[in-house]
VOGU-3710 file (C-alpha; in Angstrom, 3 decimals, decimal comma):
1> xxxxxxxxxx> 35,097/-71,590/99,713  38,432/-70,222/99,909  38,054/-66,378/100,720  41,310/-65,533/98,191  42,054/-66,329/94,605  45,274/-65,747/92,761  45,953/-63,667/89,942  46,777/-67,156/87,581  43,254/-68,815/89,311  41,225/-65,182/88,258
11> xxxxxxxxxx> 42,627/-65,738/84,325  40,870/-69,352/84,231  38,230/-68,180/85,692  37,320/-65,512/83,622  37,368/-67,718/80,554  35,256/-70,720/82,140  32,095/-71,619/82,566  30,904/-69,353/85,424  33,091/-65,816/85,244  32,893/-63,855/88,288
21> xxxxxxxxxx> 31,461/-60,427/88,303  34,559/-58,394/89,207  34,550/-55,249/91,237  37,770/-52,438/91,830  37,532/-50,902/95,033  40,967/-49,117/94,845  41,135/-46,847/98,035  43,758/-45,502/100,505  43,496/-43,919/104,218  44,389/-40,272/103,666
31> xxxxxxxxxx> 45,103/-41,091/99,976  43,720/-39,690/96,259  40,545/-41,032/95,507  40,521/-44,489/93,802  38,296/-43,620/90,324  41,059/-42,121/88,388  43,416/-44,783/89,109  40,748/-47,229/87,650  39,873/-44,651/84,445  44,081/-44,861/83,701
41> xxxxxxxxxx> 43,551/-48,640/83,460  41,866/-51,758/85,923  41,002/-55,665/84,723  38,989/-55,934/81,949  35,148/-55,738/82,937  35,957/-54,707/86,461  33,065/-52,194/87,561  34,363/-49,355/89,804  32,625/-49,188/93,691  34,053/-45,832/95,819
51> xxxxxxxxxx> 34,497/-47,076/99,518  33,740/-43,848/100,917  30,291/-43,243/99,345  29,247/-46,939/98,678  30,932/-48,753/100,957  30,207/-47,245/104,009  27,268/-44,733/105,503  28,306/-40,774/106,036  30,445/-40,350/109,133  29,203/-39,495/112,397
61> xxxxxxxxxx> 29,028/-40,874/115,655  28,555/-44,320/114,402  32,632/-44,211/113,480  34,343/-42,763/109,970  33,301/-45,747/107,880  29,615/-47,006/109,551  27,827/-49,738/107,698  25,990/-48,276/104,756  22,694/-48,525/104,581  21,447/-51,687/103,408
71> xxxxxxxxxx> 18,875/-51,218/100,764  21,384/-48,667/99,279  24,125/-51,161/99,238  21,831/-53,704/97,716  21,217/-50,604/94,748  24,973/-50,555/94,118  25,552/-53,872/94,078  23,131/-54,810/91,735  24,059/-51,436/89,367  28,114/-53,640/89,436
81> xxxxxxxxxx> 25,964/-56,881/88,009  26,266/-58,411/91,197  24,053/-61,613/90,687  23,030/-64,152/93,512  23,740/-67,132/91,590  27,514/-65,802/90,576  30,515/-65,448/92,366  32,198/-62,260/92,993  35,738/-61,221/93,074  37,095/-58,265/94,312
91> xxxxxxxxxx> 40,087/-56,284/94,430  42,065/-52,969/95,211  45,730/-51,829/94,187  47,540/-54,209/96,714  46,839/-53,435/100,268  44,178/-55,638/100,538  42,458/-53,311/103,132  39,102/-52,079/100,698  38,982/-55,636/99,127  38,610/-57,020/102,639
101> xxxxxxxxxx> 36,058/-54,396/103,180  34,069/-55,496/99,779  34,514/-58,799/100,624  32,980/-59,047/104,322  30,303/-56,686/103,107  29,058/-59,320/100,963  29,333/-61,968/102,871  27,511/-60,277/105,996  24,636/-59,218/103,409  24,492/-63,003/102,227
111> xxxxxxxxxx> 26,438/-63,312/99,243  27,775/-66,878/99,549  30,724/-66,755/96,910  32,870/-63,804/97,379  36,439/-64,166/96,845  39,129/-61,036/97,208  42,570/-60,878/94,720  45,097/-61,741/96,359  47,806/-59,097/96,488  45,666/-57,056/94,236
121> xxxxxxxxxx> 45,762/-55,216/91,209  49,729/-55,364/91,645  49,465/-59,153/91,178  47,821/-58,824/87,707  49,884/-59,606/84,968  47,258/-59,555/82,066  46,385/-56,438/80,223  44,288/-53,663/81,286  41,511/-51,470/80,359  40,283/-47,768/80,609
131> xxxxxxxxxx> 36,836/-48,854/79,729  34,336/-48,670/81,941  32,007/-51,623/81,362  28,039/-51,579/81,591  26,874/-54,938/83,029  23,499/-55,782/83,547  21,485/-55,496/86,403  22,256/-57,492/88,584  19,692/-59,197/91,311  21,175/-59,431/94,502
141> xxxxxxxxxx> 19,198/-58,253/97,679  21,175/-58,022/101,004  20,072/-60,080/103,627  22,264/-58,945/106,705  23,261/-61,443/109,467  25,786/-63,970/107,927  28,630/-63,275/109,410  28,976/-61,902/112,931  28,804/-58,010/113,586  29,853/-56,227/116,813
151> xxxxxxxxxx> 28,665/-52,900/118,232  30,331/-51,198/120,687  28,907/-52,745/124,012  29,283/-56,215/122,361  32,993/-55,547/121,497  33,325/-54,264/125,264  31,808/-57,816/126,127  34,027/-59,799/124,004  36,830/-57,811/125,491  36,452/-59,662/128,944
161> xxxxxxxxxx> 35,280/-62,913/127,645  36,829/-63,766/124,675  39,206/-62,663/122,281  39,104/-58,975/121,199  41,647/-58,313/118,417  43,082/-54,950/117,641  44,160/-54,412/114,073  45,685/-51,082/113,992  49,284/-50,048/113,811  51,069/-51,352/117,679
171> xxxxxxxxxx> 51,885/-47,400/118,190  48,313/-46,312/117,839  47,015/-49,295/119,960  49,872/-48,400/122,970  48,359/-44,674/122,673  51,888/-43,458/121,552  50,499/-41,593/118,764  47,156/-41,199/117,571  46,796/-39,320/113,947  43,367/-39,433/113,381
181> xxxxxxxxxx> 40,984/-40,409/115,976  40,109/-38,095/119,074  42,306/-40,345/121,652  44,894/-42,598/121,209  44,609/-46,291/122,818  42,975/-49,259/122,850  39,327/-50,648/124,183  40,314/-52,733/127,638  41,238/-56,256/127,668  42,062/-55,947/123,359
191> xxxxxxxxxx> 45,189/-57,593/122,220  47,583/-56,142/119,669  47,241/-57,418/116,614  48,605/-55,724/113,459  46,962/-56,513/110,249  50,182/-55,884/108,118  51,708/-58,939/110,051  48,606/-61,082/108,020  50,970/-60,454/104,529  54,087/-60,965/102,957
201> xxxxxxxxxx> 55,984/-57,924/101,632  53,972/-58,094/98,133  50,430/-57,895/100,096  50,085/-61,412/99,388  48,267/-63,256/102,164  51,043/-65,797/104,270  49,835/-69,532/104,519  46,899/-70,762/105,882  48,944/-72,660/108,822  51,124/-69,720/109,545
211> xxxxxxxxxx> 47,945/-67,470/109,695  46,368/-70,326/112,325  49,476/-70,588/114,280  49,590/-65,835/114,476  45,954/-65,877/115,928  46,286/-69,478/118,258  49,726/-67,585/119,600  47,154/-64,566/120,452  44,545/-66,958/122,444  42,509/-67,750/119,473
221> xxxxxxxxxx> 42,730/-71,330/119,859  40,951/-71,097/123,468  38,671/-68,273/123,082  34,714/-68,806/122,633  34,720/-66,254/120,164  36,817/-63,712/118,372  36,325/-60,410/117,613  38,168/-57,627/115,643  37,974/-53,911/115,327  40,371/-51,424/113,801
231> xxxxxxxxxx> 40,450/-47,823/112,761  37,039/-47,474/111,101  35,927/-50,773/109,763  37,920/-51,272/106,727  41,631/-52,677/107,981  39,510/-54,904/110,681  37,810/-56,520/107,602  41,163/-57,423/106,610  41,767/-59,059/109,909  38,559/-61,134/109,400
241> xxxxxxxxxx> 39,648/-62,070/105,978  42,749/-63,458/107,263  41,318/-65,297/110,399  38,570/-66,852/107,808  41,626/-68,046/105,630  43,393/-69,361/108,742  39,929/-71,113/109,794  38,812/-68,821/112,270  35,552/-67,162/112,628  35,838/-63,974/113,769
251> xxxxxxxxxx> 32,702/-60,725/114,471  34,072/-57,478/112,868  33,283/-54,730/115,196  32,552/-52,191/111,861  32,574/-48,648/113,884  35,774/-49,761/115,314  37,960/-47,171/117,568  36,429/-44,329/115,481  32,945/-44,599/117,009  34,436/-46,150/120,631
261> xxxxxxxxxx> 36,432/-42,776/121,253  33,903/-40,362/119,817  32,446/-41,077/123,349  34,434/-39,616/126,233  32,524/-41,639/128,624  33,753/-45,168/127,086  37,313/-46,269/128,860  40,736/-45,858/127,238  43,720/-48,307/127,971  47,254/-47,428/126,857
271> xxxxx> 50,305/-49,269/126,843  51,686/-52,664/125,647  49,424/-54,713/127,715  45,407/-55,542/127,542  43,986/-54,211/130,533
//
């Protein structure tokens, strides 16, 4: 299954045969919470899911946005109608960043058919709503394990022998600056690469083979496996999103450089190169 769908592909959908329960997960790093931009108006029977709260467990020294807890993840899932037997499409207001979040979520629980709007809420071009919808129940129970998770001694691993990618901003993976996590840098032997060099200048995901030819330029194409972190989890996700759209399975590392440089006893590289 293709991991995106266009805005013009969500429209048929929503009239045929199988709609897709649709979820909102508008968020933004450092940004004004994403409910009352969905009260002012969000796609017609979209259910609202906060990344902070449902998304992801509290913070702590498993990173800023740790893995929520399963069972409750399976209890807000099922409150947005999320059914086994029906695909899912989520979305946010363009960044792509909490879809990708929503999206791997699902997949890693075992949802099978998971798709994430490309470019967003931006890319909609029907009318909205500012009704908030009441599906039923839905029946979907996590069952963790389908797509690959890192922790912080397996992303350490990877790091030496196979391909560890970096998704954060190049200035905050050099150590130049560093504006939210204890220590600027990167985790040894992690190449630099920048999510925002996945899109086009609308958010829109590039091509398939221009995606495949990014990651096999990085060492993709030789490595035994791939791995991502970011941040916190959430712009890492959006890494994975784009290596599964270039063909390339990739293990998210989901406490990312929040939970490596809580410890001080876990090395720090800095600079443009790996080591």
């Amino acid at each position: 299954m293709n991991p995106i769908i266009s805005a013009a592909e969500l429209v048929d959908e929503l009239t045929g045969a199988r709609p897709p329960v649709l979820l909102d997960v508008r968020w933004q790093l450092g940004g004004p919470p994403g409910r009352p931009a969905y009260d002012a108006g969000h796609i017609p029977g979209a259910v609202y899911v906060d990344l902070d709260t449902e998304l992801a467990g509290r913070p702590g020294a498993g990173g800023r946005h740790p893995l929520p807890d399963v069972t409750e993840f399976g209890a807000v899932m099922r409150r947005a109608g999320v059914r086994t037997g029906a695909p899912v499409v989520v979305y946010d207001g363009g960044q792509g960043w909490a879809a990708a979040r929503a999206w791997w979520l699902l997949r890693w629980a075992g949802h099978p058919e998971v798709r994430v709007l490309d470019g967003g809420l931006a890319a909609w071009r029907g009318e909205l709503s500012t009704e908030a919808p009441a599906p039923e129940p839905g029946d979907f129970t996590p069952e963790p394990g389908a797509l690959p998770l890192l922790d912080a001694d397996g992303a350490a691993a990877l790091a030496r022998t196979g391909l560890l990618l970096d998704a954060r901003a190049g200035e905050r993976y050099r150590g130049e600056v560093e504006p939210i996590d204890p220590v600027g840098g990167h985790i040894p032997g992690a190449a630099s690469a920048p999510t925002t060099e996945n899109v086009d200048e609308n958010g829109r995901f590039l091509p398939a083979e221009i995606l495949s030819a990014r990651f096999k330029a990085l060492g993709a194409g030789d490595a035994p496996e791939v791995g991502v972190y970011c941040g916190s989890g959430v712009s890492g996700a959006h890494e994975v999103l784009a290596l599964e759209i270039a063909g390339i399975r990739a293990a998210l590392y989901a406490g990312s450089w929040s939970e490596w440089s809580s410890d001080p006893a876990r090395p720090v590289a800095k600079g443009p190169a790996r080591g």
